[in-house]
N, C-alpha and C positions, 0 to 999 in steps of 0.2 A: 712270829711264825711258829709252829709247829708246839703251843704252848702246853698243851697233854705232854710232849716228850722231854719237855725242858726241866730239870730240878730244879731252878733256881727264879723261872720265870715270875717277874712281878714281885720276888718276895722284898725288895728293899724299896717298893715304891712307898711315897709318903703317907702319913697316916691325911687318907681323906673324909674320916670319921669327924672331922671340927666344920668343913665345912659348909657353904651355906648352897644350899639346893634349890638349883633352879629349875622351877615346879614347872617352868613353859618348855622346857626342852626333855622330852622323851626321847629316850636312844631304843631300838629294837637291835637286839643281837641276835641276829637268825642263824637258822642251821641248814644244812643241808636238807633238800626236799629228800634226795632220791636213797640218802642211806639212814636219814632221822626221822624216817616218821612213824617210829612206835613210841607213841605214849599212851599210857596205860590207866584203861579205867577201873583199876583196881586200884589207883594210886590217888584217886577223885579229881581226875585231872578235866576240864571243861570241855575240851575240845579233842574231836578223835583223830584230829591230822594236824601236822604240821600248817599246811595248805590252809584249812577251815583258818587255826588261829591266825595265820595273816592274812587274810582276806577280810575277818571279822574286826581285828583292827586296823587298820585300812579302811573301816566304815565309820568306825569312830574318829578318827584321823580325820576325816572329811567334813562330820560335824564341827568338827572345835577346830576353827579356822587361826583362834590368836593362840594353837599352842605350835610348836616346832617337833615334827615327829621323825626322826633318823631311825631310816630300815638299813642297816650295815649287812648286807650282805655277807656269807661265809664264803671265806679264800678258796675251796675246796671245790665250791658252784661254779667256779670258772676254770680249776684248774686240772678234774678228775670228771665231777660229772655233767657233764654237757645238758644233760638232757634239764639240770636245773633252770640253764639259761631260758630255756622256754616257756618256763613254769614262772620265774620273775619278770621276763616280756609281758607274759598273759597278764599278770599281777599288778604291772608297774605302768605300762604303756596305754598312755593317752592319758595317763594322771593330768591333771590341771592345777590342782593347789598347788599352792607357792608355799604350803608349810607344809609339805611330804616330800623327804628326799631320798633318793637309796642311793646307798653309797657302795661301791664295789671295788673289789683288789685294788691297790694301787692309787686310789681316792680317797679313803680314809680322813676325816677330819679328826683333829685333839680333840678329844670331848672332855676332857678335864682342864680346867683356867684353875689358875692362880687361888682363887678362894671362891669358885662354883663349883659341884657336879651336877650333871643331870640324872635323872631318875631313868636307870637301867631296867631292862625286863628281856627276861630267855626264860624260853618254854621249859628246858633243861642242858645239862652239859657242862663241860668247863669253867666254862667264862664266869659263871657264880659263886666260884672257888678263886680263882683270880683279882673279881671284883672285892670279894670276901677280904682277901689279902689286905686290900688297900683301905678295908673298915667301912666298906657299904656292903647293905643288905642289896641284893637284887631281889625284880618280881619272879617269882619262878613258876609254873603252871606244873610241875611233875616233879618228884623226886631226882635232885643234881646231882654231881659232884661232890658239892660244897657240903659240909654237915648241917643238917638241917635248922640249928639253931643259928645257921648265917647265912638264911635266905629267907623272903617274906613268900610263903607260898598262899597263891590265889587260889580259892574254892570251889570259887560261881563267876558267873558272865558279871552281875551286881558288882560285885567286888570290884572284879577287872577294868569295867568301864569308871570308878570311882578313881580307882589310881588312875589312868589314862586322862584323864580329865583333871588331875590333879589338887583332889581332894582328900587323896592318903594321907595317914598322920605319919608328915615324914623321919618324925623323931624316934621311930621304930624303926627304921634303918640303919641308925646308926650302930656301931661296934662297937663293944669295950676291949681294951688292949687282949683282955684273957680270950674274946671270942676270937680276934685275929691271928691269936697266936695258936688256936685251933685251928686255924684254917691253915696255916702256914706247915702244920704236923700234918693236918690231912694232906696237903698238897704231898709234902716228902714221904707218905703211905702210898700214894696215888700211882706218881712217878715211881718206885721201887717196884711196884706190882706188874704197872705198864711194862717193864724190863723183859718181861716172864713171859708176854701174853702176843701168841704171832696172828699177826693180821693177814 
């Protein structure tokens, strides 16, 4: 909950830089439609909405039937703006694959076992400073959070649909102890700042 205001969030999770990545399960960590959708094409980001990048994958998702694609949902879409709910109905509803799921507040699955993870992807925000923490690169589409030497940012649509499809070299996700422990400093720059700043 509320992992932007937290100082300590995620920082003692285990180093999940050793382990082994399982290339069929894709996680999406979305953002809110109705207050995240500037990204910036000055920043070489593919997509001009929020909206476009999930829709676009969600096309690819449909193609590659043996991969497993989790759209997680933001806590935020059900519990501030409403009018998201309508925009993930439109999105989601009448889906048919049996390997596209969205998952929403209070549904939540572990998506870290014992010695998997799966391959993370957010457009920007947070969550690739957190992932960061714990010694994975995430895909990122737009400058993060996270310091950029601990996130794998995509360029082009090419790209994008090669990771999704799981053909990334996923040995470039991984962390070395120095990058986490910059992400860990980022995070307690973040949180200090956050303090200062009224919403």
């Amino acid at each position: 909950k509320k992992l932007w205001q937290t100082k300590n969030a995620l920082a003692e999770i285990e180093d999940c830089s050793k382990k082994t990545f399982d290339k069929k399960t894709i996680v999406i960590v979305m953002h809110c439609f109705t207050d995240g959708n500037g990204m910036y094409s000055e920043n070489g980001v593919i997509f001009n909405s929020y909206f476009q990048w999930i829709r676009f994958t969600l096309s690819i998702a449909k193609k590659n039937k043996n991969f497993k694609y989790i759209f997680r949902s933001h806590p935020d879409s059900f519990k501030i703006y409403k009018s998201d709910r309508k925009i993930l109905n439109y999105l989601f509803n009448g889906i048919k694959e049996k390997n596209i799921k969205l998952e929403t507040i209070g549904n939540y699955s572990q998506l870290i076992s014992k010695n998997k993870v799966p391959l993370f992807i957010s457009a920007k925000g947070n969550f690739s400073q957190e992932i960061a923490i714990a010694g994975i690169k995430s895909i990122t589409l737009d400058n993060s959070a996270a310091p950029n030497e601990c996130c794998k940012k995509i360029t082009n649509k090419k790209e994008y649909i090669k990771w999704l499809s799981g053909k990334g070299n996923y040995n470039e996700l991984r962390l070395s102890n120095k990058l986490r422990l910059l992400a860990k400093i980022n995070k307690e720059i973040y949180f200090e700042t956050n303090k200062y700043i009224i919403y």
